[in-house]
N, C-alpha and C positions, 0 to 999 in steps of 0.2 A: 437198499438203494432209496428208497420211498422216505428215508430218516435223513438219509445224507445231502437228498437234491434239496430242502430244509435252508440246512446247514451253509453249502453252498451258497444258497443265493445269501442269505443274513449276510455272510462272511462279505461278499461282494457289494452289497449294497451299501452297510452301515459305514463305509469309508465316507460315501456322500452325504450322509447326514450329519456335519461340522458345525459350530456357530464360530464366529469368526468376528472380531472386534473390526468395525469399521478403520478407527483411530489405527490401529496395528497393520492393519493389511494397505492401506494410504495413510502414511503419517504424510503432516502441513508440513510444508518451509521451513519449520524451525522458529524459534521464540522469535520474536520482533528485539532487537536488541537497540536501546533506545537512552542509553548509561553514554555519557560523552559522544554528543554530536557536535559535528565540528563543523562550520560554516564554506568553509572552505573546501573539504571533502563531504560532507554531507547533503548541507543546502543547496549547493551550489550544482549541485547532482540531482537533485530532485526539481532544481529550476529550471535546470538549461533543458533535462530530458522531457519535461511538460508544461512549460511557461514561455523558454526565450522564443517560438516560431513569433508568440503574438508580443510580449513584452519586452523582446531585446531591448537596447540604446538607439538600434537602429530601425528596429521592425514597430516599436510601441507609436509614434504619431501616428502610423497609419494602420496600423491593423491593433493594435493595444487598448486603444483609447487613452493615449498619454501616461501610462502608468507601466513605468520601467523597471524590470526587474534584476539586474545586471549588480546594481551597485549594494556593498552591504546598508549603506546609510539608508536609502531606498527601500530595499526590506526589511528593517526594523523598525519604520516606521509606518509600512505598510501592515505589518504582521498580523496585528487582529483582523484586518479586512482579507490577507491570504489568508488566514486559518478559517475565516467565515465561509469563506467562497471554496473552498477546496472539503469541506465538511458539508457544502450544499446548503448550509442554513438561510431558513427564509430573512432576507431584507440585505441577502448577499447575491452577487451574480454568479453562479453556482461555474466551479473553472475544475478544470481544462473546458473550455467552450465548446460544446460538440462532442466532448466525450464521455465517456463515460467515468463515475468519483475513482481520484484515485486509493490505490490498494491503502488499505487496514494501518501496515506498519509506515508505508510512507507519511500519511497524517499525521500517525505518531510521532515520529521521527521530527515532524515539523515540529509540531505541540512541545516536546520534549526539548528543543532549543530555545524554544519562545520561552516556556515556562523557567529554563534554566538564565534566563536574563540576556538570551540570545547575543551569545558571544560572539565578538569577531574573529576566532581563532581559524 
């Protein structure tokens, strides 16, 4: 008996002692997919959900400071100053205004249009 209550606990205890990969046990989101963004379904998705309260057509005179985000012409010509401002970078007004930067792949997502010659599709 004196061999076996040993035994015993080993048997019950070493279950607990696992190492366990972070990465495995919470996998992320999933890769950022960032291959064909399309203005229309993409940008236009990332503007309206964190840009049009203050930049609409109709919201930018008075709470935007005149700079409209609605139209494509408008944001291609805006682009480097939204990629400034939405990446926080100094000598940019760091946007969403009051919030906090937004996620990882959405920045991409922007970058990844811009960089692609920011199609009107």
């Amino acid at each position: 008996m004196k061999k076996l209550l040993p035994c015993i606990l080993l048997i019950l205890l070493l279950p607990g002692c696992s190492w366990d990969n972070e990465e495995t046990l919470y996998p992320g989101p999933g890769e950022c997919d960032t291959t064909d963004v399309s203005f229309s379904r993409d940008i236009i998705s990332i503007l309206s959900g964190n840009c049009y309260v203050c930049h609409s057509n109709l919201n930018a005179p008075s709470f935007g400071n005149g700079i409209r985000l609605e139209d494509y012409q408008d944001v291609v010509a805006l682009s480097e100053r939204i990629t400034g401002s939405i990446n926080h970078e100094t000598g940019y007004s760091p946007m969403p205004k009051g919030r906090s930067k937004l996620d990882a792949c959405t920045i991409l997502k922007f970058e990844a249009w811009v960089a692609d010659g920011s199609p009107g599709n």
